[in-house]
Every structure is written in structure tokens, then in C-alpha cells.
MARDOKOL-69153 format. One record per residue (C-alpha): residue number from 1; residue in one letter; chain; x, y negated, z negated. Coordinates in Angstrom, 1 decimal. Each point is the difference from the previous one (the first is absolute). Layout:
BEGIN
GUGU     n   res   chain       c1       c2       c3
GUGU   NUM     A       A        X        Y        Z
...
//
This chain:
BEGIN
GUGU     n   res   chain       c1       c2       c3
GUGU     1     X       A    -46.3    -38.1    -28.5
GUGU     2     X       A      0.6     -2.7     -2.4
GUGU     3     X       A     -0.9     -1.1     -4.0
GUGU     4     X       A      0.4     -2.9     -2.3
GUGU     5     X       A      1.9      0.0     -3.2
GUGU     6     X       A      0.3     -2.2     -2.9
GUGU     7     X       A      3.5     -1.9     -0.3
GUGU     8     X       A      1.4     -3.1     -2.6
GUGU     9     X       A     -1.9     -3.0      0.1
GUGU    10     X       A     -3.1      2.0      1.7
GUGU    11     X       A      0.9     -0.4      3.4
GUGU    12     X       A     -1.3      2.7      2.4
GUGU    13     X       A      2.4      2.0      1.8
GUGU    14     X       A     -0.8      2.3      3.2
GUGU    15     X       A      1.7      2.9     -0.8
GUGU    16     X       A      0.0      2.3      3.1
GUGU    17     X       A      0.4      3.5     -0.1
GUGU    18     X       A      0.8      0.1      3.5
GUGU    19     X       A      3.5      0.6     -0.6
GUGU    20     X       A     -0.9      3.6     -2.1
GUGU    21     X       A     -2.0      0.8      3.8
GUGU    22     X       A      3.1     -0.8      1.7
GUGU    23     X       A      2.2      2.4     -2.0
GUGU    24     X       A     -3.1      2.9      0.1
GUGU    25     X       A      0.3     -0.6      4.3
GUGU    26     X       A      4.0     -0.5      0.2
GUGU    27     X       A      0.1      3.1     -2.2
GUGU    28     X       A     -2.6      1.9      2.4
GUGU    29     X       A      1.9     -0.8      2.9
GUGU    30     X       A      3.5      1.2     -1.6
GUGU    31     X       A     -1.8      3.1     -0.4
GUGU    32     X       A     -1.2      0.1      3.4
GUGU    33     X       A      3.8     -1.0      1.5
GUGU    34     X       A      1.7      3.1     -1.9
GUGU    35     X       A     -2.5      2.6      1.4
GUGU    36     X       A      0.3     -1.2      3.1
GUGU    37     X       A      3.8     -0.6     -0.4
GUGU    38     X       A      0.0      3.7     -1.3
GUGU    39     X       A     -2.5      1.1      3.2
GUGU    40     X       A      2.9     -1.8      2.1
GUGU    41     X       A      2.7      2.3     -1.3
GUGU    42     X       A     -1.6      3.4      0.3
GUGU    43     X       A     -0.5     -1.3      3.8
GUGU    44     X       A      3.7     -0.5      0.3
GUGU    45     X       A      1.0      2.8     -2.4
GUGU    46     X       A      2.0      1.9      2.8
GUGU    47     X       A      1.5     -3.5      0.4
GUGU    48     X       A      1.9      0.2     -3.8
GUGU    49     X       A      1.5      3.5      0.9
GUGU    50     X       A      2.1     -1.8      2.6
GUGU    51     X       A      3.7      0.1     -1.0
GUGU    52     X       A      2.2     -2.2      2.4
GUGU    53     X       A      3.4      1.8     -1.7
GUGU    54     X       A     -1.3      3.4      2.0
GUGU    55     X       A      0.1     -2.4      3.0
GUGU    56     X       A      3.7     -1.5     -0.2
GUGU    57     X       A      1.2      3.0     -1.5
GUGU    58     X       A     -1.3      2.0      3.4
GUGU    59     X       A      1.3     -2.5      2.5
GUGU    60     X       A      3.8     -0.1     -2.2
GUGU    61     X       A      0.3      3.5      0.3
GUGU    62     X       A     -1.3      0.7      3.6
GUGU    63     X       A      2.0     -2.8      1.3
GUGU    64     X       A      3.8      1.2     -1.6
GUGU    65     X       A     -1.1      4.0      0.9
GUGU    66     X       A     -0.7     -1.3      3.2
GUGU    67     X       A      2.9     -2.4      0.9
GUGU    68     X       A      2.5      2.8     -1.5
GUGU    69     X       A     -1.6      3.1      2.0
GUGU    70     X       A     -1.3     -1.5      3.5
GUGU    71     X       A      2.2      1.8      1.9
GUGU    72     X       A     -1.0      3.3     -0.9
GUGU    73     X       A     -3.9     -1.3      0.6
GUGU    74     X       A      0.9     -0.9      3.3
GUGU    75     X       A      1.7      3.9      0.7
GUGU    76     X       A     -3.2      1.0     -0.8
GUGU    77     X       A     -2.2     -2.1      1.9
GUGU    78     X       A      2.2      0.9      3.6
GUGU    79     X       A     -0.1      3.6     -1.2
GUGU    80     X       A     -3.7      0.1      0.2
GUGU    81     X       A     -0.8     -1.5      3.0
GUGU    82     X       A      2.8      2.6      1.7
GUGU    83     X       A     -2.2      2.1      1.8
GUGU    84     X       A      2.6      0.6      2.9
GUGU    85     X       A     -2.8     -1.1      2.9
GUGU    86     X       A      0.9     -3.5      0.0
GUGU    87     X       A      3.5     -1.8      0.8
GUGU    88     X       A      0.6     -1.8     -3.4
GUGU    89     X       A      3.0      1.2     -1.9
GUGU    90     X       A      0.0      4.0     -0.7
GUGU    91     X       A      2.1      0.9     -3.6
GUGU    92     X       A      1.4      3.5     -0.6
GUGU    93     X       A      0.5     -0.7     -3.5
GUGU    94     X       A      0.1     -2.9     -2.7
GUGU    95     X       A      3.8     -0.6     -0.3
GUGU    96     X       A     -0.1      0.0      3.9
GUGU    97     X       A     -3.5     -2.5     -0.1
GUGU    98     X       A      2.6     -2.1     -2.1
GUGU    99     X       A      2.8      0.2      2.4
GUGU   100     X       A     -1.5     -1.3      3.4
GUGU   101     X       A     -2.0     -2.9     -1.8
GUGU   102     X       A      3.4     -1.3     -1.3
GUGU   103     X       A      1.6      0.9      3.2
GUGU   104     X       A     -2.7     -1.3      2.6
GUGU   105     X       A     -1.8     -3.0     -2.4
GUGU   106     X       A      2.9     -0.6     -2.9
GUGU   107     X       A     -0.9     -0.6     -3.8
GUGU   108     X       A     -3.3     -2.2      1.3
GUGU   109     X       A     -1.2      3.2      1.3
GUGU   110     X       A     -0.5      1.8     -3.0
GUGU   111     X       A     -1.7     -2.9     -1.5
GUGU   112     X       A     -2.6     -0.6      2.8
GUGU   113     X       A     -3.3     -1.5     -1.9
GUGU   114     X       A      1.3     -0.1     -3.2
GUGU   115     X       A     -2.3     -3.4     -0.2
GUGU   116     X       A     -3.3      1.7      0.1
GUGU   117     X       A      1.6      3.2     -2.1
GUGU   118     X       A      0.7     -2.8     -2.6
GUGU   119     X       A     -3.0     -1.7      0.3
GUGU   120     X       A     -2.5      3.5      0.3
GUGU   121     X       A      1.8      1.5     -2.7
GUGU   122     X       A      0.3     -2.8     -2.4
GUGU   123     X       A     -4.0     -1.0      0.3
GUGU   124     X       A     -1.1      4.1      0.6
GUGU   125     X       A      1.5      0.7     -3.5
GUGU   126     X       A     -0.8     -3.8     -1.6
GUGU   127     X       A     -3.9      0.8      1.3
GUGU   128     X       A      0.1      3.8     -0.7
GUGU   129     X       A      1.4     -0.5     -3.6
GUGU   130     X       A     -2.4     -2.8     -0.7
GUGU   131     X       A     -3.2      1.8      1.4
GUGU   132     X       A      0.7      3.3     -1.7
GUGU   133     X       A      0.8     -1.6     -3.8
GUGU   134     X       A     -2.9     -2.3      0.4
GUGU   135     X       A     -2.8      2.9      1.5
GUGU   136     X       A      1.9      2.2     -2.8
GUGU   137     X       A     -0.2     -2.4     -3.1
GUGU   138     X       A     -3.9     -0.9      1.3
GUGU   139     X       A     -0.9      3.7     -0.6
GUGU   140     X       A      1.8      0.0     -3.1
GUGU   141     X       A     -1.8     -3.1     -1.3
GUGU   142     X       A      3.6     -1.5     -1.4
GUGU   143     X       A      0.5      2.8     -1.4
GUGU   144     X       A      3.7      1.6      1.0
GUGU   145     X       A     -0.2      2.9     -2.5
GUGU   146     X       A     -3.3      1.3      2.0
GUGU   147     X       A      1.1      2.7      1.6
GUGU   148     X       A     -0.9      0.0      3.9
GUGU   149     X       A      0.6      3.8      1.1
GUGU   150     X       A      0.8      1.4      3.7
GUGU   151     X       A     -3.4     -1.3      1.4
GUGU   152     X       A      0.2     -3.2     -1.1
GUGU   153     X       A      3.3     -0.5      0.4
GUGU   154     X       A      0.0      0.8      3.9
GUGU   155     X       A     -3.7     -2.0      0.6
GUGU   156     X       A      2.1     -3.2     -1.4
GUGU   157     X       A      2.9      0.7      2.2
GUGU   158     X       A     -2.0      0.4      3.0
GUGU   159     X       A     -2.0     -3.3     -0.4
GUGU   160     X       A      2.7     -1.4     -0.6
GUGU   161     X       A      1.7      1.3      3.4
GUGU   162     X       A     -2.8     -0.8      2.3
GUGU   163     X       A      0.4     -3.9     -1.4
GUGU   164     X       A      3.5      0.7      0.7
GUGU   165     X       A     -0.5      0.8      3.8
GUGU   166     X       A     -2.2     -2.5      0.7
GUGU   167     X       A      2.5     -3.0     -1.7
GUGU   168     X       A      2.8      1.5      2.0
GUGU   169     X       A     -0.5      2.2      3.2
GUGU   170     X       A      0.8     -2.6      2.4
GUGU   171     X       A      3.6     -0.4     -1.9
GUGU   172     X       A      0.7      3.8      0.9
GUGU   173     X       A     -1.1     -0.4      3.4
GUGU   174     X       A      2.4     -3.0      0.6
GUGU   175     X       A      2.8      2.2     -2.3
GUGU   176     X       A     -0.8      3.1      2.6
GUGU   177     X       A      0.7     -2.0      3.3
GUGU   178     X       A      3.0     -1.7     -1.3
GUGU   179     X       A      1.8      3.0     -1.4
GUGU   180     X       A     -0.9      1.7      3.8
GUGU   181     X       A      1.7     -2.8      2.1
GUGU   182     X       A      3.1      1.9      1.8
GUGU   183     X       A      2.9     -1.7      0.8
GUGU   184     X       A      1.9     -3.6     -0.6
GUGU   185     X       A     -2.4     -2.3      1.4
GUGU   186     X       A     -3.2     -0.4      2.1
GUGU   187     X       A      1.3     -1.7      3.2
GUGU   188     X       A     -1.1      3.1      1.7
GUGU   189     X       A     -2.9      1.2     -1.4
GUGU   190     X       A     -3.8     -1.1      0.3
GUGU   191     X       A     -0.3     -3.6     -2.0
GUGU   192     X       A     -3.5      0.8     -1.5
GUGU   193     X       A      1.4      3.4     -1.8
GUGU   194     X       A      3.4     -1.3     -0.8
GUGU   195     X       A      0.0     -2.2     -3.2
GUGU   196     X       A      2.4     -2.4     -1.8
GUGU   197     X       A     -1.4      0.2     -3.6
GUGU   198     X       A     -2.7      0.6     -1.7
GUGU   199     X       A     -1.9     -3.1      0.9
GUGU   200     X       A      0.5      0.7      3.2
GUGU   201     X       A     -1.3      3.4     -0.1
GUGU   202     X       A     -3.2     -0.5     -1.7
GUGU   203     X       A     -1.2     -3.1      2.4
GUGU   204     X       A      0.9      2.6      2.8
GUGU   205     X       A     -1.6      2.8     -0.9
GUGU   206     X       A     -3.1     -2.3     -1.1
GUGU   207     X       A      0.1     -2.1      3.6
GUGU   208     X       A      0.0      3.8      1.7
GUGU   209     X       A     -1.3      2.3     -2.0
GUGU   210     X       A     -2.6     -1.9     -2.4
GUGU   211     X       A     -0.6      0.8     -3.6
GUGU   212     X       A     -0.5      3.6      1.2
GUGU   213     X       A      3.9     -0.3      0.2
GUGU   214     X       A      0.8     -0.9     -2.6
GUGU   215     X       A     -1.9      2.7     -1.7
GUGU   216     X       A      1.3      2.9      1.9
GUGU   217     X       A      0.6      2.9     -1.9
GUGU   218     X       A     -2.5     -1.0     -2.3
GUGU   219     X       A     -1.8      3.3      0.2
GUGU   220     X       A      3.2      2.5     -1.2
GUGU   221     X       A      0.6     -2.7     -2.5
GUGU   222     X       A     -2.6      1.0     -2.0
GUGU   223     X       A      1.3      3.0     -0.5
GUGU   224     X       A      2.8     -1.6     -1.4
GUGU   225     X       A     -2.6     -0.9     -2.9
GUGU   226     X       A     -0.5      3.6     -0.9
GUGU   227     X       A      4.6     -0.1      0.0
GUGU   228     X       A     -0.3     -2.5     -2.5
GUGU   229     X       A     -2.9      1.3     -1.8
GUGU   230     X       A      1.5      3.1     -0.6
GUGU   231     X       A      3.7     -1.4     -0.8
GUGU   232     X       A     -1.4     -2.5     -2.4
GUGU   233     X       A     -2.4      3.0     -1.6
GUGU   234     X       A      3.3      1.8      0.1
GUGU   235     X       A      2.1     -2.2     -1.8
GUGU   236     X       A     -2.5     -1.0     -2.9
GUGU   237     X       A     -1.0      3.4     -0.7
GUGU   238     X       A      3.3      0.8     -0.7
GUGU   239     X       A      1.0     -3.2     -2.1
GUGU   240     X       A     -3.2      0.6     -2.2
GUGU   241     X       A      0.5      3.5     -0.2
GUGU   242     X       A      3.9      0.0     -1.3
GUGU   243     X       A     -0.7     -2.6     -2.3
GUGU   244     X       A     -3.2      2.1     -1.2
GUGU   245     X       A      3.1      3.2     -0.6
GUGU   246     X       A      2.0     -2.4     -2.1
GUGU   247     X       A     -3.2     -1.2     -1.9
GUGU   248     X       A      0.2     -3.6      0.9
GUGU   249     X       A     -2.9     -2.4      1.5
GUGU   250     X       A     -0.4      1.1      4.3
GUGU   251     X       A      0.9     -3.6      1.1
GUGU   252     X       A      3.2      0.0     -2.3
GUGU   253     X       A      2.8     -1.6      1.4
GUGU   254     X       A      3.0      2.6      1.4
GUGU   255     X       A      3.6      0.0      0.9
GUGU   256     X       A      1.6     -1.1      3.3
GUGU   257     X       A      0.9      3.8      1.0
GUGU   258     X       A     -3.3      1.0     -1.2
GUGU   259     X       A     -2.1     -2.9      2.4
GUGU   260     X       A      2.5      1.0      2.9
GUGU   261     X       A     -0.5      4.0     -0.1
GUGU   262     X       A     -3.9     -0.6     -0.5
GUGU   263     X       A      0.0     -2.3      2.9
GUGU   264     X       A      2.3      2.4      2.8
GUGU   265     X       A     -2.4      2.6     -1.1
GUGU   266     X       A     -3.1     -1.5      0.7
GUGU   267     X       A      1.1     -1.5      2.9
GUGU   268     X       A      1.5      3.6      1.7
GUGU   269     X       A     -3.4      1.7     -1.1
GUGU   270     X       A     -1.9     -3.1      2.3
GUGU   271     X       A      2.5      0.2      2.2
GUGU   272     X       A     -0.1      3.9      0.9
GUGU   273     X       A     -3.8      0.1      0.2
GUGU   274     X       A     -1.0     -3.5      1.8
GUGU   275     X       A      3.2     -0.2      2.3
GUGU   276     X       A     -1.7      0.3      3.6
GUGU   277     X       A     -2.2     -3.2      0.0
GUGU   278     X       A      3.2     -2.0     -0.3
GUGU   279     X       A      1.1      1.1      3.5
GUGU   280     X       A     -3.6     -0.2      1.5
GUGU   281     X       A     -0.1     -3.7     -1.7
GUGU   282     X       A      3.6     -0.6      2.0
GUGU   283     X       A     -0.9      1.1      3.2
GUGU   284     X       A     -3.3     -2.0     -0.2
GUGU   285     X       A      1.9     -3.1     -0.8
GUGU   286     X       A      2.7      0.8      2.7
GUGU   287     X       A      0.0     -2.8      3.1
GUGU   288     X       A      1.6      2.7      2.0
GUGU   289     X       A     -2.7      3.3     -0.7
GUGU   290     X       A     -3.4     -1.0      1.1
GUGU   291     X       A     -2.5      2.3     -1.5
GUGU   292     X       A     -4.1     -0.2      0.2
GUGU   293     X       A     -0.2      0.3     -3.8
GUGU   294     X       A      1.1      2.2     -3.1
GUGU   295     X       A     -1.6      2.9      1.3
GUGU   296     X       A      1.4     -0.2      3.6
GUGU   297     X       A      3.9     -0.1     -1.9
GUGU   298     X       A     -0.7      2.9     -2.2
GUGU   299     X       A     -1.3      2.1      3.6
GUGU   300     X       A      3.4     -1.1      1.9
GUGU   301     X       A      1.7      0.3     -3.1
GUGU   302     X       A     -1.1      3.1     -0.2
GUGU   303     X       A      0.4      1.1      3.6
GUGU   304     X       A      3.4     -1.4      0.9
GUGU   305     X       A      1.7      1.0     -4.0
GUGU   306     X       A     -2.2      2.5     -1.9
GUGU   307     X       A      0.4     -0.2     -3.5
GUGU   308     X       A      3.3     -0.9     -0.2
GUGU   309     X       A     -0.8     -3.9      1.7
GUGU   310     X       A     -2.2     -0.7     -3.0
GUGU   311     X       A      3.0     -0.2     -1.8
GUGU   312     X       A      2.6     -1.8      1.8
GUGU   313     X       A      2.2     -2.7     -2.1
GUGU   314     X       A     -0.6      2.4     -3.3
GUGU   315     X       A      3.7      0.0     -0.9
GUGU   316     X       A      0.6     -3.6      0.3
GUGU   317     X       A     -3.2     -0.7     -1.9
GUGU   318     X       A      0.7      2.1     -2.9
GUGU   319     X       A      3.2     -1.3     -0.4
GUGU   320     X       A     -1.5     -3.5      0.6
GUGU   321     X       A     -3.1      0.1     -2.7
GUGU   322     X       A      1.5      2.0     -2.9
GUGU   323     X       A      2.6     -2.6     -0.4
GUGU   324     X       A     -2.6     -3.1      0.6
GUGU   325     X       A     -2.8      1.5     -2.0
GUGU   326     X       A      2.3      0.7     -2.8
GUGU   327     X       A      1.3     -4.0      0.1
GUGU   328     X       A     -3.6     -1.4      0.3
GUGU   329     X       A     -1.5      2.0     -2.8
GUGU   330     X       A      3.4     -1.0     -2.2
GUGU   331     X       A     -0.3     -3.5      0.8
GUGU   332     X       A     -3.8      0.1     -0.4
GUGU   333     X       A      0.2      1.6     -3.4
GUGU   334     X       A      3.1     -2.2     -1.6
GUGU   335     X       A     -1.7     -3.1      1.5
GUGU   336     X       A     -3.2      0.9     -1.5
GUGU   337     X       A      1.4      0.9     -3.2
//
């Protein structure tokens, strides 16, 4: 659209209004690009309660806990799979579990797969602490003084566990088998169950045993998600509900004695009701049980042990996770502070 208009010494000038068109359409399409900018964030809305700090801050404290306390993890580890039918190592008691791995396998010995302890650990609690906080601030829309409650509390924790698992079961399996090889060296044991590292150990177990393999023990494992369901449930209840006594917002920050007491209490109350799946989910992963599946181990289990085989390795894993729990959720909290 276009019109004439008079200018000195009467010369007609187009004057086009074209340019007031183009500023109408730019605008309209400005308008257009926000809503669908705006569309574009509710679709990645989940996206924005992602807080990588939650992820470093897991793997930091997993990874010390782990490197400090591996020994006791690997006490409980032979424990379990001690069922007194087959000719690997039998303990009478932790001090004397101690003894003959010095004796028969030296310092090394008690440190047998502290790779994929570090590694599973590290990436377990980097992956569990960034699924939780991210399913947890989701439901609380960015909002940390929305309080969560019990239900909510353990339905983010168990998401956030199954992810978990599936991230880092084949770690455990590899951590398993290398904590459960006997003895110096392999010169005299079977080449495709003896393994140099983890590398090694997860191309083997692959090349034999497929990805089913690698996801052996899978099954218990899950019950491990109700473990940390109910610790995590546990140990926020309790930090909302003493700073609700001292009249202070639930997610205020505590002390150090106050994180650590909240944390071994959680973890002992997971710990008492959960415990058996942890030796099912050994035995599973064992190279030197062969079972047909979870239900087969729970029968012979059953059979061979009664109730007292379902908890095997109890002491040494007590005295393992109270102490590690306690670091992780210190380290977690300071770091996240």
C-alpha cells in the first residue's frame, strides 16, 4: 500500500507505508516466538529442576565413604555368600574373616574390587542424589518450602532408585565377582571366571554371559529401592519434623552431629527391615553359586540355612553402612550447602 504527498518545490514523493506493515508482521511474529518459546519450556519444565551440584556432591561423597570403608564391604560380601556347601573360604567371625585375607592374600586382599566399589558407589549416589532432588523439586514446582510428607517423600526416592539400578547394576555385578576371587592370583583357576580388573571383568561376563550378566541380581535389587525409599523417607521425616519442634522452615539447614545422627538412624531402620535382598542380590551375582533365579536362591536359601542365611554378612554391613551413610549424607549436605 502506497500514497503521494506534497513536498518543497511540488515534487511528488511515494511515500510507502510498507514499512508500518512490516513492524505490524515483525511484531506478530515476536508474539508468536514467545508463546511458542513459552510452549518450549513447559515441555522441558522437568528439564529446569535438574541441579548438577546434587550430582557431584553424590559421586564426592560416595567415592571417599567408599575408598575409606571397602574393606568392611568386602567382609560382607564373603559373609553372604558363606553358605558352608561350597569350597570358597568359610569365616567364623569378622576379626578372623580379617585375619586369613591378610594372611593368605596380604593388604590387596582386603581391597579386592575397590575399582567398581569406587566407581558403583560414586555414580549410585551422584545418580540417586540427582534423580531424587530433581523428581522431588518437580513435585514441588521450585518450591523447597512445599512440604512433601511420607508418601511423597518415598514415591521420589523410589523413582529415583529404579534409575539408579538401571545406570549401575552391571558395576555391582563386576564389584560382586572381584571381591569373590580367592587367593593371590589366577594361574590356577578357570581364565573366563578369573578377572584382572574391571575392564576385564565386564567384557568377560558380556562375551559369556550376555547382557543378562551383567544384570544378574537385578531382580532382588529392586528391593533395594524400597531400602532406599524407606531410609530416604526416614531421614527427611525426621529433618522436617525437628526443625518443625524448634519452629524453623522443614528444609532448614542443621548441624553436623544433627545430619550424622539423622542419617545412622535412617539408615539402621532400612537396614533392619530390607537386609535379606542384599544376600539374595550376592549370591545371584556370585561366579561360584549358580542359581535358576531369585526364587530358586530364596528356596535353597531357605533349605540349606533357615532364617538365619538371609542374614549372613549383617555385622560387617552395619558396621560398614552406618559409618558410610553418615559420610555421604555429610558430604552431600556441606557440598550442597
Amino acid at each position: 500500500m502506497s500514497t503521494v504527498v506534497k513536498v518543497k518545490e511540488n515534487v511528488d514523493v511515494p511515500f510507502h507505508l510498507e514499512s508500518n506493515n512490516n513492524q505490524q508482521l515483525n511484531s506478530t511474529n515476536n508474539n508468536i516466538a514467545m508463546k511458542n518459546h513459552s510452549n518450549g519450556n513447559n515441555a522441558l519444565s522437568f528439564l529446569s529442576h535438574v541441579k548438577y551440584q546434587h550430582l557431584l556432591a553424590g559421586i564426592s561423597g560416595g567415592a571417599i565413604s567408599t575408598l575409606i570403608l571397602h574393606p568392611l564391604d568386602l567382609m560382607k560380601i564373603r559373609f553372604a555368600v558363606s553358605d558352608g556347601r561350597t569350597t570358597v573360604p568359610q569365616y567364623n567371625s569378622l576379626s578372623s574373616a580379617f585375619y586369613t585375607v591378610l594372611r593368605q592374600e596380604g593388604v590387596k586382599g582386603l581391597y579386592r574390587g575397590v575399582a567398581p566399589n569406587v566407581w558403583g558407589s560414586g555414580s549410585a549416589w551422584g545418580f540417586y542424589f540427582l534423580f531424587y532432588n530433581s523428581i522431588k523439586n518437580w513435585i514441588q514446582k521450585g518450591d523447597s518450602q512445599y512440604p512433601l510428607g511420607p508418601t511423597l517423600h518415598m514415591l521420589a526416592a523410589a523413582e529415583a532408585g529404579i534409575l539408579t539400578l538401571l545406570v549401575t547394576n552391571p558395576i555391582w555385578v563386576v564389584k560382586t565377582r572381584l571381591c569373590l576371587q580367592y587367593g593371590i592370583n589366577g594361574a590356577s583357576r578357570d581364565s573366563s571366571t578369573f578377572y584382572n580388573g574391571m575392564g576385564d571383568a565386564l567384557v568377560k561376563i558380556y562375551r559369556m554371559e550376555g547382557l543378562r550378566g551383567l544384570y544378574r541380581g537385578f531382580v532382588p535389587g529392586m528391593f533395594g529401592v524400597v531400602h532406599g525409599a524407606i531410609q530416604f523417607m526416614t531421614y527427611e521425616e525426621m529433618k522436617a519434623s525437628y526443625n518443625t519442634y524448634r519452629k524453623l522452615p522443614h528444609d532448614n539447614k542443621l548441624a553436623t552431629g544433627e545430619y550424622i545422627g539423622f542419617a545412622a538412624i535412617s539408615k539402621l531402620i532400612a537396614a533392619a527391615s530390607t537386609y535379606p535382598y542384599q544376600v539374595l542380590r550376592t549370591r545371584l551375582q556370585d561366579q561360584h553359586h549358580h542359581y535358576k533365579g531369585t526364587w530358586d536362591c530364596v528356596k535353597k536359601t531357605w533349605a540349606y540355612e533357615g532364617t538365619r542365611g538371609f542374614y549372613k554378612g549383617l555385622a560387617p554391613y552395619l558396621l560398614h553402612v552406618t559409618p558410610n551413610i553418615c559420610l555421604v549424607m555429610l558430604i552431600y549436605e556441606k557440598f550442597t550447602n
